[in-house]
C-alpha positions in Angstrom: 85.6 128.9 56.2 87.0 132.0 57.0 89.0 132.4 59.9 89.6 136.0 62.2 92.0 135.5 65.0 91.0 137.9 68.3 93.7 138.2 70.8 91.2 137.5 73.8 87.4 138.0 74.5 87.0 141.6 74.4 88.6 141.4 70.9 86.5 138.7 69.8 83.6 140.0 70.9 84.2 143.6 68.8 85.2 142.0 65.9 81.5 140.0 66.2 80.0 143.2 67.0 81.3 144.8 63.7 80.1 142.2 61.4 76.7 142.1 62.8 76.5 145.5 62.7 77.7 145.9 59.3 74.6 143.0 58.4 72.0 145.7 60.1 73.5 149.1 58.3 73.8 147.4 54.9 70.0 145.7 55.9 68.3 147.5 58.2 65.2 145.0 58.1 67.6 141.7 57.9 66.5 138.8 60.0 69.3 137.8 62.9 69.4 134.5 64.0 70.7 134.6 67.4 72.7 132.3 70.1 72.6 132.6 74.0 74.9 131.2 76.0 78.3 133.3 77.8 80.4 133.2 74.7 77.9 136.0 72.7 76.9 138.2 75.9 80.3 140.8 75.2 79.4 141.2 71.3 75.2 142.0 72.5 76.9 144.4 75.2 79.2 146.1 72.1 76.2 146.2 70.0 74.0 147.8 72.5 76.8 150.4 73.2 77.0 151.5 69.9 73.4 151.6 69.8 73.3 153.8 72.2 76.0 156.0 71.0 73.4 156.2 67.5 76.0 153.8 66.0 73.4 151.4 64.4 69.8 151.0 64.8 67.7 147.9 65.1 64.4 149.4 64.8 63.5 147.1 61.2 65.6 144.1 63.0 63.7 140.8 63.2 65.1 138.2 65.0 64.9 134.0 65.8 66.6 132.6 68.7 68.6 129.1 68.3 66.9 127.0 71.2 65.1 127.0 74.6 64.8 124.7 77.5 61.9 122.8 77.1 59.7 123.5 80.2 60.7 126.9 80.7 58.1 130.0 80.4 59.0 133.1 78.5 59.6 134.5 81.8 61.1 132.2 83.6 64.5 134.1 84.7 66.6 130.8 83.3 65.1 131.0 80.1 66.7 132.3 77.2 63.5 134.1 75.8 64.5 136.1 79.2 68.5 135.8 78.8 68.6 138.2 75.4 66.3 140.5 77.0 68.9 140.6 80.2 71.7 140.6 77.7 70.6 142.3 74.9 67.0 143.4 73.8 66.3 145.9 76.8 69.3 147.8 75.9 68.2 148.3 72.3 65.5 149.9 70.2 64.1 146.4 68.6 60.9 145.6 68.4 60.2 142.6 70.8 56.9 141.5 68.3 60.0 141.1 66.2 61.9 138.9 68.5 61.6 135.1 68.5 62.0 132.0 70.9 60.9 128.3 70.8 58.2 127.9 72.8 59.6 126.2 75.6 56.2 126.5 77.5 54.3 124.3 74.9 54.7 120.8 76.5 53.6 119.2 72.9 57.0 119.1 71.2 56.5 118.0 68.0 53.6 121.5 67.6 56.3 123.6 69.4 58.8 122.9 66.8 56.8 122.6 63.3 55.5 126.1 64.6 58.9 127.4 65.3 59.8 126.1 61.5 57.2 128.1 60.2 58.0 131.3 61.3 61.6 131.2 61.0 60.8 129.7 57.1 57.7 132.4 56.4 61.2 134.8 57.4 63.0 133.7 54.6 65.8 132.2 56.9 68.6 134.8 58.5 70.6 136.4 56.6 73.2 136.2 59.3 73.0 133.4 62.1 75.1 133.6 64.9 76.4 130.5 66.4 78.6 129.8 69.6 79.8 126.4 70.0 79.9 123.6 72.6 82.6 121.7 74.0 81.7 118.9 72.3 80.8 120.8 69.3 77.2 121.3 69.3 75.7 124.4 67.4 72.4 125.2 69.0 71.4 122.3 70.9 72.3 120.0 68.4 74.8 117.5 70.4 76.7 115.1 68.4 74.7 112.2 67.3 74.9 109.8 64.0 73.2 111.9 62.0 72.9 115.6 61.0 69.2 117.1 62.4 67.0 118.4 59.8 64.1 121.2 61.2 63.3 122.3 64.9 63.2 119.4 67.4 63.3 118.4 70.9 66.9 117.2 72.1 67.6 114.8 75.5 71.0 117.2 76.4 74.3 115.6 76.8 76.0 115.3 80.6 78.5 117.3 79.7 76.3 120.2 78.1 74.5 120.0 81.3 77.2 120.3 83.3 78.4 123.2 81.2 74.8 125.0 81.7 74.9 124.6 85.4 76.9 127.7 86.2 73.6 129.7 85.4 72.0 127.4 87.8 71.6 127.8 91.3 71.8 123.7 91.5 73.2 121.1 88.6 69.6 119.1 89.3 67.7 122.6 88.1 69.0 122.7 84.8 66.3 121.3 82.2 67.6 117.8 80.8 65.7 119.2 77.0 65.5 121.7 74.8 64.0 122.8 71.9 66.6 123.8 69.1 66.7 124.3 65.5 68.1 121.9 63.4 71.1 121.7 61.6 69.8 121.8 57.8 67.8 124.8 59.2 71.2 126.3 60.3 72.5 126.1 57.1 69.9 127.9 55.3 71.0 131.3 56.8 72.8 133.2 54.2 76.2 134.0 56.8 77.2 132.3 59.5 79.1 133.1 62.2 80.9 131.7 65.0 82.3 132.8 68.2 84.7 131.1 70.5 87.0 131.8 73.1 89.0 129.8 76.0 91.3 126.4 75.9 88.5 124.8 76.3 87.0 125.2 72.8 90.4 124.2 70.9 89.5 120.8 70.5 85.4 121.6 69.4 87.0 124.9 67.3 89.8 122.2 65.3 87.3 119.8 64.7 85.2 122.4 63.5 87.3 123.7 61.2 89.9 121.1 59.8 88.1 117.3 61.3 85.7 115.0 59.2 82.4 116.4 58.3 80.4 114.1 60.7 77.7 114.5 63.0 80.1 113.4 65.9 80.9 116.7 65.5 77.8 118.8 64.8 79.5 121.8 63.6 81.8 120.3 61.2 78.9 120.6 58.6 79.8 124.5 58.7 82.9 123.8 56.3 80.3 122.8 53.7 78.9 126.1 54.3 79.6 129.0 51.4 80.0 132.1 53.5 80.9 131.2 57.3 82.9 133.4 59.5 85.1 132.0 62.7 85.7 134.4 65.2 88.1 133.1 68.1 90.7 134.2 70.2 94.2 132.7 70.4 93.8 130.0 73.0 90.3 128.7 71.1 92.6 128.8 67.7 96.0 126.8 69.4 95.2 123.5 67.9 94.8 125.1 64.6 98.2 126.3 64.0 
């Protein structure tokens, strides 16, 4: 794993925002695999301002989202088929028919998520897949468990990834207890990974992550088996990895 230290946020996000960008310019029809969450929103705002200074263009740009609540609509404001577009899509030339979401609508899980592994597989995978990562060291929605997840899947979230999520919540008891979120194995397929992280309170997730056990008690620990994966954090998410 390769590891880029960022003094704070705004430097972690721009040091994000250049690799991605350099993925598009070098590819301009590469498929993104994208995260949602707070940690990625200042790397989408860098990306859209140099889209809009002609920078890079994501005209050719395909792109597959990580998760979604389960139960959610597409346009349901809480959902994160409507986060990007807040965060990211609306500021940029993409094609939307080019941007994909689980279907969090589709209340039958097991067809929401073999049809979500279809598309993402008749893709050819992501050349780069962007991960954030959880307090407890989940990668999508994958929350530590006693195994590694395979495909696309429906996940009962933890406490304290609910607790987590509730900020974007007008109450703790709105916040979807599922989610539909691609698998580990299907993480790994992308041809880059990488992963943002900022704040004290990734140091432990972000150590583990790095230099722990490979184990699914830490979900992304299976990144170090990874051949081209790319940490970006700032100082206080790097501290225990001095």
């Amino acid at each position: 794993m390769k590891i880029i230290k960022a003094k704070d946020y705004e430097d972690m996000s721009r040091k994000a925002a250049n690799i991605i960008s350099a993925q598009v310019i070098l590819k301009p029809d590469c498929v993104l695999g994208l995260a949602t969450g707070s940690t990625p929103i200042g790397a989408y705002k860098q990306l859209a301002a140099w889209y809009k200074k002609g920078d890079v263009d994501f005209a050719e740009v395909s792109t597959y989202n990580l998760d979604e609540y389960r139960g959610l609509s597409h346009d349901d404001p809480q959902s994160y088929h409507y986060f990007m577009r807040e965060n990211f899509f609306d500021y940029i030339n993409i094609n939307l028919n080019n941007t994909h979401v689980p279907d969090g609508s589709n209340p039958d899980a097991a067809a929401a998520c073999s049809e979500y592994d279809k598309i993402v597989a008749d893709a050819g995978y992501p050349d780069l897949q962007l991960l954030g990562i959880g307090n407890n060291g989940h990668i999508g929605f994958n929350e530590p468990d006693d195994h590694f997840s395979k495909g696309t899947h429906c996940v009962d979230l933890t406490e304290s990834t609910i607790q987590a999520n509730s900020r974007l919540f007008d109450s703790i008891d709105d916040v979807p207890r599922q989610a539909y979120t691609m698998g580990t194995q299907t993480i790994m397929y992308a041809r880059m990974i990488l992963v943002v992280a900022n704040g004290e309170a990734k140091a432990q997730a972000v150590h583990d992550m790095c230099y722990g056990p490979v184990t699914p008690e830490c979900p992304a620990s299976i990144l170090q088996l990874h051949t081209n994966c790319v940490v970006v954090a700032d100082e206080a998410a790097l501290s225990l990895c001095e």
